[in-house]
C-alpha positions in Angstrom: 6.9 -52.3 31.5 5.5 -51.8 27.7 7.8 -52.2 25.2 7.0 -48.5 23.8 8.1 -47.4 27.6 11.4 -49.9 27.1 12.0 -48.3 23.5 12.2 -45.0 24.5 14.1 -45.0 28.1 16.4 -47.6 25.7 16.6 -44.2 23.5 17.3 -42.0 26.6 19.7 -44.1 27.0 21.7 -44.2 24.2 21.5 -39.9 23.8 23.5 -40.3 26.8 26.0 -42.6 25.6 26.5 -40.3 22.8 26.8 -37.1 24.7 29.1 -39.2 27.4 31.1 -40.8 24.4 31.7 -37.0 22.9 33.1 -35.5 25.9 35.2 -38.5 26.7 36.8 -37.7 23.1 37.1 -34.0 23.6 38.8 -34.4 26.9 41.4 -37.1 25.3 42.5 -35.3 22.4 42.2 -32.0 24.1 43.5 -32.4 27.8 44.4 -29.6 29.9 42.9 -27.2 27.1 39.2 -29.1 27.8 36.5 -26.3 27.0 34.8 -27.1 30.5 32.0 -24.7 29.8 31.4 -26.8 26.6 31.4 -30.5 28.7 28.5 -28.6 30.8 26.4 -27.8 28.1 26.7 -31.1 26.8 25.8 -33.4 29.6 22.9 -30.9 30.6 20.6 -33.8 29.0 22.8 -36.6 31.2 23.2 -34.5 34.8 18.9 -33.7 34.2 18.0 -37.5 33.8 20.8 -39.4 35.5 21.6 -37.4 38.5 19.0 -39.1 40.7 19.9 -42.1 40.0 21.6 -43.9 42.9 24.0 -45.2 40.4 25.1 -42.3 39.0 24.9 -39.8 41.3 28.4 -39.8 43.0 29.4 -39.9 39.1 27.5 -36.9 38.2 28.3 -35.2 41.4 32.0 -36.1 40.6 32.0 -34.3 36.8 30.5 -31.5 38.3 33.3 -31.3 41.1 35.6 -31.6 38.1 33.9 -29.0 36.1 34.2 -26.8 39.0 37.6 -27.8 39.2 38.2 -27.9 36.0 39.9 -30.8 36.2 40.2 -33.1 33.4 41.2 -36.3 34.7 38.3 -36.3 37.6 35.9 -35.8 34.6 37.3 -38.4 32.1 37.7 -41.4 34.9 34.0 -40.7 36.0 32.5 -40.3 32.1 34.1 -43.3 31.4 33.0 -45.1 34.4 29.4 -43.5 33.6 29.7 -45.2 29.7 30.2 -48.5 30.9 27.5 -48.6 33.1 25.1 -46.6 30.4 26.7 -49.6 28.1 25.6 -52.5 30.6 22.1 -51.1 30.9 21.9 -51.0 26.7 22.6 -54.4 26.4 20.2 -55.2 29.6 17.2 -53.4 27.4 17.7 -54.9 24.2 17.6 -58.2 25.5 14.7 -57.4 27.3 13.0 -55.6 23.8 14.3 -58.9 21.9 12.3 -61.3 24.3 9.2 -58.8 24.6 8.8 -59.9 20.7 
């Protein structure tokens, strides 16, 4: 893979991890009064790219059960559990970009 290809599925990455790390927030400090439409709209970018992903998709297909739900628990435990595999894969590409160099 080029490292231009790397960079920006690195990048992809990371907008994820941001948009994950933002709803994990909201649904901490905000709980049972979680705006669920609002968690939608913000992981549109993460359900689009990650959702056929063999290791995400019982995650993705779990927020979405727990937006339908709206339950905020089922959402938190499976954005979190989506962040630290996001994290992992981070760490994976910027060794990779730092021995491409």
């Amino acid at each position: 893979m080029s490292t231009t290809k790397k960079f920006y599925e690195l990048q992809d990455l990371i907008l994820a991890k941001v948009s994950l790390e933002k709803v994990k927030l909201h649904i901490e400090e905000r709980k049972d009064r979680t705006i669920f439409k609002w968690v939608r709209k913000e992981l549109t970018g993460f359900f689009r790219k990650f959702s056929n992903m063999e290791s995400f998709r019982d995650l993705v297909n779990n927020i979405n059960k727990g937006l339908e739900e709206e339950n905020y628990e089922l959402i938190l435990e499976n954005v979190k559990r989506s962040l630290d595999i996001i994290s992992d894969e981070i760490e994976k590409y910027y060794q990779d970009l730092q021995k491409m160099q």
